[in-house]
N, CA, C and O atoms as a GROMACS GRO file, in nm:
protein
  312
    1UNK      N    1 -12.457  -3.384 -18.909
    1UNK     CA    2 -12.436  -3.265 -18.829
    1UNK      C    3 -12.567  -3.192 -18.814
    1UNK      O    4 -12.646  -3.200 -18.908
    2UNK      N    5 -12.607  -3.114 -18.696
    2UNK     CA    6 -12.668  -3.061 -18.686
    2UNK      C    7 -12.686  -2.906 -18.720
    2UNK      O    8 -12.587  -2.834 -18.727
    3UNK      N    9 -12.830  -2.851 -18.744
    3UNK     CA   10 -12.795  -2.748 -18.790
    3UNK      C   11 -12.741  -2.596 -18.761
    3UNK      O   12 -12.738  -2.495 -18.831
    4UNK      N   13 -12.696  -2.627 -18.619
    4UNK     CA   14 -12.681  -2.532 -18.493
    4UNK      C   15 -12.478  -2.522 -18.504
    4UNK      O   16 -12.399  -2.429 -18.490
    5UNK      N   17 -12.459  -2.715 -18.546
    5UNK     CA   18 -12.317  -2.686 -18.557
    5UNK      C   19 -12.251  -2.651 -18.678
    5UNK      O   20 -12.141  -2.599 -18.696
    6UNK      N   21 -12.379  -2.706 -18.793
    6UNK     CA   22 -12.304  -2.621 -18.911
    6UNK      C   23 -12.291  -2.480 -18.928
    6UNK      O   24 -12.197  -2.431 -18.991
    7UNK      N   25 -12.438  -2.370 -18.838
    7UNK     CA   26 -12.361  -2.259 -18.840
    7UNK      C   27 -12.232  -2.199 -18.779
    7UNK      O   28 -12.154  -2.121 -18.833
    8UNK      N   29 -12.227  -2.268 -18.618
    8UNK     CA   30 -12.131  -2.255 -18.621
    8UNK      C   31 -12.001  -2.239 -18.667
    8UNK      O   32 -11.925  -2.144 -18.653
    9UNK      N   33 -11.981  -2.373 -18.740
    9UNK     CA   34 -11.851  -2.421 -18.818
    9UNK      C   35 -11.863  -2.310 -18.940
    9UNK      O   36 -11.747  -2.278 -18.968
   10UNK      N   37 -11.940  -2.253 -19.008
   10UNK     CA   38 -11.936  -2.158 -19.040
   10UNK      C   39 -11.927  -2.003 -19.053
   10UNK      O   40 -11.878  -1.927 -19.136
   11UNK      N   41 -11.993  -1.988 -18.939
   11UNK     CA   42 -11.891  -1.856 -18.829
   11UNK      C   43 -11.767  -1.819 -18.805
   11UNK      O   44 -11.735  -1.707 -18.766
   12UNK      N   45 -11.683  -1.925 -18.829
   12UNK     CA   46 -11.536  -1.904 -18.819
   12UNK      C   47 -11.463  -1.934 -18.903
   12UNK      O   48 -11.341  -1.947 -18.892
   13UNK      N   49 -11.544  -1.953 -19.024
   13UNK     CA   50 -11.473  -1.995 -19.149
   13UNK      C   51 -11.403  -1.845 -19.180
   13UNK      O   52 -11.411  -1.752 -19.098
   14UNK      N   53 -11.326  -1.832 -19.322
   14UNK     CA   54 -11.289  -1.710 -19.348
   14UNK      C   55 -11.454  -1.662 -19.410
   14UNK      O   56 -11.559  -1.727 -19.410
   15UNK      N   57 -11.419  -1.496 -19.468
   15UNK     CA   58 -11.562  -1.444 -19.527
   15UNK      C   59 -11.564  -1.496 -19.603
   15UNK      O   60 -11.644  -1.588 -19.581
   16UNK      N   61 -11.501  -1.508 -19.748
   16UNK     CA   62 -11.508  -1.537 -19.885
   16UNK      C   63 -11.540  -1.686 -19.907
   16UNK      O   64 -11.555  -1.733 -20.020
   17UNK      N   65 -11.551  -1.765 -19.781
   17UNK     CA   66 -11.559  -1.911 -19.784
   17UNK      C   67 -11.681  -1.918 -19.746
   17UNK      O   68 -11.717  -2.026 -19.792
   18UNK      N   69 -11.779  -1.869 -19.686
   18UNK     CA   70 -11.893  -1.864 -19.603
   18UNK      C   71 -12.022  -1.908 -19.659
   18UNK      O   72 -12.117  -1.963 -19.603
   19UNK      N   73 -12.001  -1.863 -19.806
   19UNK     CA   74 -12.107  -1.951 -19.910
   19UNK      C   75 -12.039  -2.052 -19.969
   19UNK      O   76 -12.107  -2.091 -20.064
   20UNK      N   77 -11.949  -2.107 -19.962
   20UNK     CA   78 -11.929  -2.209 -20.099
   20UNK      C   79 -11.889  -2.340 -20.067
   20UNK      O   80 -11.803  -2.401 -20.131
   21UNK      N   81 -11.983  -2.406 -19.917
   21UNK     CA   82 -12.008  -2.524 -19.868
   21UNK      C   83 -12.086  -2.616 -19.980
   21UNK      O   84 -12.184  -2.587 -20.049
   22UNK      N   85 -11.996  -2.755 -19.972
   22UNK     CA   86 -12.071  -2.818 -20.077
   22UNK      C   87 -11.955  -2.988 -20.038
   22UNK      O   88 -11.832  -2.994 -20.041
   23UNK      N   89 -12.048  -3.094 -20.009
   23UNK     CA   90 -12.008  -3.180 -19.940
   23UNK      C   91 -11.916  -3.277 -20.052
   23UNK      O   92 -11.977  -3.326 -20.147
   24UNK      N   93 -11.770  -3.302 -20.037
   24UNK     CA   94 -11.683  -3.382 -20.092
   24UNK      C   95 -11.703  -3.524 -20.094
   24UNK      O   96 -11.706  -3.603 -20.189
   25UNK      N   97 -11.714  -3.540 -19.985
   25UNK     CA   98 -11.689  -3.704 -19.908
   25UNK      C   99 -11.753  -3.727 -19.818
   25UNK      O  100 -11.759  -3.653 -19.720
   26UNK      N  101 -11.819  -3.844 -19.830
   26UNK     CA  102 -11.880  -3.899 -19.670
   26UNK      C  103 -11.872  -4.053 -19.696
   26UNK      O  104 -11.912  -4.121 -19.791
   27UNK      N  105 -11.797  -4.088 -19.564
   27UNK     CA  106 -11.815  -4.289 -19.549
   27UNK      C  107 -11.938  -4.318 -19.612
   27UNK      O  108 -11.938  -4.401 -19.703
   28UNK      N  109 -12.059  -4.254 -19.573
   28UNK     CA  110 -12.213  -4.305 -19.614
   28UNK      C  111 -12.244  -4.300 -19.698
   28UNK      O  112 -12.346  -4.366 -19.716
   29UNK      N  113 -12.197  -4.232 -19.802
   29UNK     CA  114 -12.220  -4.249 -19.936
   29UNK      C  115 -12.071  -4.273 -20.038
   29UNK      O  116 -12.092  -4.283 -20.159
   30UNK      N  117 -11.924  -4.282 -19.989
   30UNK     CA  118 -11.854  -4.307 -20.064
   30UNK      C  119 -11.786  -4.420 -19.992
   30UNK      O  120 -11.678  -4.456 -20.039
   31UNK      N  121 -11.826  -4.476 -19.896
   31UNK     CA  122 -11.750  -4.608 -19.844
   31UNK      C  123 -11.629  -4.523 -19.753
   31UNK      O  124 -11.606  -4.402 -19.758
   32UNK      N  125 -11.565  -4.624 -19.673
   32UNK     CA  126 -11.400  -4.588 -19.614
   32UNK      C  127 -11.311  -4.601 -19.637
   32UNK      O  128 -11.220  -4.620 -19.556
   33UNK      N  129 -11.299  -4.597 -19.801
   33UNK     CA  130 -11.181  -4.616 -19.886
   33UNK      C  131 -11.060  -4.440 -19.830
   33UNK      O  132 -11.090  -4.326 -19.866
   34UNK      N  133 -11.001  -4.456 -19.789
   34UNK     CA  134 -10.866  -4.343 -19.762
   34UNK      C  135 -10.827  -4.334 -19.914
   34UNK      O  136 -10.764  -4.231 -19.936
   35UNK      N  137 -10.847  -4.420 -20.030
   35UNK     CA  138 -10.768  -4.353 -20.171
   35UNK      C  139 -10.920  -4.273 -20.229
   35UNK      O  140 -10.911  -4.172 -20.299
   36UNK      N  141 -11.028  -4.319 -20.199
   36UNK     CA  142 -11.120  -4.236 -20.247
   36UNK      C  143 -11.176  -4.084 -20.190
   36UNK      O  144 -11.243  -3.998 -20.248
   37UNK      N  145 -11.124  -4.086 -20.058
   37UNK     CA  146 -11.146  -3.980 -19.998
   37UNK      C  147 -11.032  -3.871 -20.088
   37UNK      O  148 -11.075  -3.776 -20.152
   38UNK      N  149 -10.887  -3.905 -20.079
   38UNK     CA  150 -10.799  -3.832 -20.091
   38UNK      C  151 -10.845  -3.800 -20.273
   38UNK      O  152 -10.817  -3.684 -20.299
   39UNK      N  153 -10.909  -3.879 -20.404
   39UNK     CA  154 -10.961  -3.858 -20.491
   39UNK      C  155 -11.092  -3.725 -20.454
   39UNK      O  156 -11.090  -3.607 -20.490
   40UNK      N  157 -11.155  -3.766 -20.405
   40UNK     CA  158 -11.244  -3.672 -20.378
   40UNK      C  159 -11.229  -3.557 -20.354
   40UNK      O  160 -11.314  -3.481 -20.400
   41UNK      N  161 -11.067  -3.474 -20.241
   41UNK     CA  162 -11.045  -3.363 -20.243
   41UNK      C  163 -10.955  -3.302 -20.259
   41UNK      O  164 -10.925  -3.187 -20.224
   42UNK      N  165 -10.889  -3.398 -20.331
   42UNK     CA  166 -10.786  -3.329 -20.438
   42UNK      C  167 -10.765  -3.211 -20.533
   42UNK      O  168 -10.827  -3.217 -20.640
   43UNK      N  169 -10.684  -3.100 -20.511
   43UNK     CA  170 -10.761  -3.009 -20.592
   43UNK      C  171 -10.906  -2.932 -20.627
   43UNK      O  172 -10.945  -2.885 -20.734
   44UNK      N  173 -10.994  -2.939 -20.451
   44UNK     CA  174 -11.091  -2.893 -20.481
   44UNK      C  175 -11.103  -2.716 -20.420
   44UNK      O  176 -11.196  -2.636 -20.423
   45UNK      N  177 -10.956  -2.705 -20.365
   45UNK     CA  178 -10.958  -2.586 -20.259
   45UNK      C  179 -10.974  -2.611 -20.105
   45UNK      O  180 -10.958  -2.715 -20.042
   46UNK      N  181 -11.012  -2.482 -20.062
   46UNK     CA  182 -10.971  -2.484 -19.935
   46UNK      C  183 -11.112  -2.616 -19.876
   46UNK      O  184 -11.212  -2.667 -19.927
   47UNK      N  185 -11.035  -2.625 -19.736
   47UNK     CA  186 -11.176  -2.782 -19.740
   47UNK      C  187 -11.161  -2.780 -19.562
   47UNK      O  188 -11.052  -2.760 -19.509
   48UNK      N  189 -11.276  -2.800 -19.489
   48UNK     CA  190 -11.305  -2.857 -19.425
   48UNK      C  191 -11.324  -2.991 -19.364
   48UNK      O  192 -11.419  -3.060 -19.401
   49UNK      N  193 -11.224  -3.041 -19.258
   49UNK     CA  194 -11.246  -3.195 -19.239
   49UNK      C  195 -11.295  -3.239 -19.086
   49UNK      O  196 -11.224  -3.235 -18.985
   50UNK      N  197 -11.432  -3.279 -19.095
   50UNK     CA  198 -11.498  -3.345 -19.021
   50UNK      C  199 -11.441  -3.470 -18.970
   50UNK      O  200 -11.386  -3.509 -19.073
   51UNK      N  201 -11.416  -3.556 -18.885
   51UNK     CA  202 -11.452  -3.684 -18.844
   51UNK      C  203 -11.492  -3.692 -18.725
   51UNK      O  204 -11.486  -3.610 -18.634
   52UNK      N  205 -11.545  -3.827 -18.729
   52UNK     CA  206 -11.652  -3.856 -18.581
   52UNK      C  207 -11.544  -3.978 -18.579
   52UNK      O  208 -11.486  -4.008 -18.684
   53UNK      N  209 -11.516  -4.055 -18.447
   53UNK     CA  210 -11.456  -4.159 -18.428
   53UNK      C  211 -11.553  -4.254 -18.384
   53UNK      O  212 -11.670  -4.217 -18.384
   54UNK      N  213 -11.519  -4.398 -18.338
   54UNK     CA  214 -11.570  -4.463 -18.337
   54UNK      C  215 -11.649  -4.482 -18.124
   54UNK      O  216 -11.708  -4.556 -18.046
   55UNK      N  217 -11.596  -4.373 -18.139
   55UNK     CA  218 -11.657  -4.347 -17.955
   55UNK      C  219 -11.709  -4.244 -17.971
   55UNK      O  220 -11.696  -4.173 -17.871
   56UNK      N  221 -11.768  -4.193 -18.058
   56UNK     CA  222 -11.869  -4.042 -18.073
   56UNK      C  223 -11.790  -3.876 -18.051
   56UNK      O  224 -11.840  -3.764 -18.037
   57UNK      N  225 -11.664  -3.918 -18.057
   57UNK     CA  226 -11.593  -3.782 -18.049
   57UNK      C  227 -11.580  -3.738 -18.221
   57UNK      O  228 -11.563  -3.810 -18.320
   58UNK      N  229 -11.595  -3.595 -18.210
   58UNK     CA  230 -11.621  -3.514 -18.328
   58UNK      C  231 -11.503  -3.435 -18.362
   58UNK      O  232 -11.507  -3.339 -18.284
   59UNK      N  233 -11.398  -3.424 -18.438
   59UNK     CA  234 -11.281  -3.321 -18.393
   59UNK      C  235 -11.267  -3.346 -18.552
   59UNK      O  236 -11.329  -3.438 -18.606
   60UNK      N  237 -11.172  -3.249 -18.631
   60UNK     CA  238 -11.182  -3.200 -18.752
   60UNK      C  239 -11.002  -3.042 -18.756
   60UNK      O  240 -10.937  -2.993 -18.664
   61UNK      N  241 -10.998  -3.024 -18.904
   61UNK     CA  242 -10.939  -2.929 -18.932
   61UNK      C  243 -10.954  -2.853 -19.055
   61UNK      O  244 -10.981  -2.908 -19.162
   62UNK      N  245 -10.942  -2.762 -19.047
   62UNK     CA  246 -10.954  -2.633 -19.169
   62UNK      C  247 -10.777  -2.641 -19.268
   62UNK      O  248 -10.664  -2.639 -19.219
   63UNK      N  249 -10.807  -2.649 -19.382
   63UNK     CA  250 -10.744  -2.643 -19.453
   63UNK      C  251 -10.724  -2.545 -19.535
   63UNK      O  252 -10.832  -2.534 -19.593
   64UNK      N  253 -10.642  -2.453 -19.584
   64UNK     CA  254 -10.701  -2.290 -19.612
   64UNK      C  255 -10.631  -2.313 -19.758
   64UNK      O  256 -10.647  -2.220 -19.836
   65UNK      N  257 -10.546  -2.435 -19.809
   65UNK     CA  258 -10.550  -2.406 -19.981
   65UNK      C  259 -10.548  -2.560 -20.006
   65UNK      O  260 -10.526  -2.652 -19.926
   66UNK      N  261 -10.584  -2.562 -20.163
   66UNK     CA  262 -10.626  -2.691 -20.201
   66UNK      C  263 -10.528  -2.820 -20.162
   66UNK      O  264 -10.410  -2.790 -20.144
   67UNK      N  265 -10.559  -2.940 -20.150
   67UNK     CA  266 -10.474  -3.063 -20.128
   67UNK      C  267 -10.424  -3.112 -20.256
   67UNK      O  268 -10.486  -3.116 -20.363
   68UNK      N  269 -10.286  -3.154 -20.228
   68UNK     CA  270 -10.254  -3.170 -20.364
   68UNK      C  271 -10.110  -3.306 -20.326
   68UNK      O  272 -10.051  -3.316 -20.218
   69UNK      N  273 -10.088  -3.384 -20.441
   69UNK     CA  274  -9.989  -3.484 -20.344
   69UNK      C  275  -9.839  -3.464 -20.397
   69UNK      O  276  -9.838  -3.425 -20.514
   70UNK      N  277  -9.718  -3.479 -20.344
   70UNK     CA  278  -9.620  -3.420 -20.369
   70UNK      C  279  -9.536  -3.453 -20.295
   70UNK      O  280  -9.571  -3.530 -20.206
   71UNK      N  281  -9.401  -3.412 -20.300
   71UNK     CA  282  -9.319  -3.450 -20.261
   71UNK      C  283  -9.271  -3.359 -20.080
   71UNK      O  284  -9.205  -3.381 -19.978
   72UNK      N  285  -9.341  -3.277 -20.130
   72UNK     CA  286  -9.310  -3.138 -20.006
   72UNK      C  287  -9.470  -3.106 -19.955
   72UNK      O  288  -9.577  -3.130 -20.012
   73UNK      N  289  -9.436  -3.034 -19.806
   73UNK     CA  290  -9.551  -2.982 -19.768
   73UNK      C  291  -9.588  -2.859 -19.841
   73UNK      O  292  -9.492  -2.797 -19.885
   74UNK      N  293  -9.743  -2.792 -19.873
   74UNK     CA  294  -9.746  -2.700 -19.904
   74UNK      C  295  -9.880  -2.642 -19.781
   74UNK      O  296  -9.953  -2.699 -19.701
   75UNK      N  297  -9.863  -2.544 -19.811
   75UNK     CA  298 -10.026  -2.406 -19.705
   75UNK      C  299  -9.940  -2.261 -19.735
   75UNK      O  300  -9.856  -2.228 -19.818
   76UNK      N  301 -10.004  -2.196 -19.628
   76UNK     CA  302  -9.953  -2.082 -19.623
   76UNK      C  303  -9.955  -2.008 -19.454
   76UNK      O  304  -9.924  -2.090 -19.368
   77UNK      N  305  -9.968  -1.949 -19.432
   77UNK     CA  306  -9.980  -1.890 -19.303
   77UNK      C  307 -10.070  -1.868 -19.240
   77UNK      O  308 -10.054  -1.819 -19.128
   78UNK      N  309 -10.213  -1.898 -19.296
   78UNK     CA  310 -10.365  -1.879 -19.247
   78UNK      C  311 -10.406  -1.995 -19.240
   78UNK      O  312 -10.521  -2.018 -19.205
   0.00000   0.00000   0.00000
């Protein structure tokens, strides 16, 4: 990412989230394992998800409380 879109993507984060970027997962350094990703942000809080596809489209979602696996959905209203 560039550094024009990480401020961005940070502009619209909530306030209290605005410092406490710190990278979980990436194919390039953890492979494209889907059980290692979901290890990786398990329980780390609220999280940001990037992906690029394989035709250069960039699209992603905000997650506003930690991932956790279960039987039921959980979030909240933000």
């Amino acid at each position: 990412m560039s550094s024009s879109e990480v401020l961005f993507l940070n502009s619209i984060l909530p306030h209290d989230l605005k410092t406490e970027w710190r990278l979980l997962f990436s194919t390039s350094r953890h492979g494209q394992s889907f059980s290692t990703l979901v290890a990786k942000i398990l329980d780390k809080g609220p999280s940001l998800l990037i992906v690029k596809d394989t035709d250069g489209y960039v699209f992603g979602g905000f997650a506003s409380v930690k991932w956790v696996v279960g039987p039921n959905f959980a979030g909240n209203n933000s």
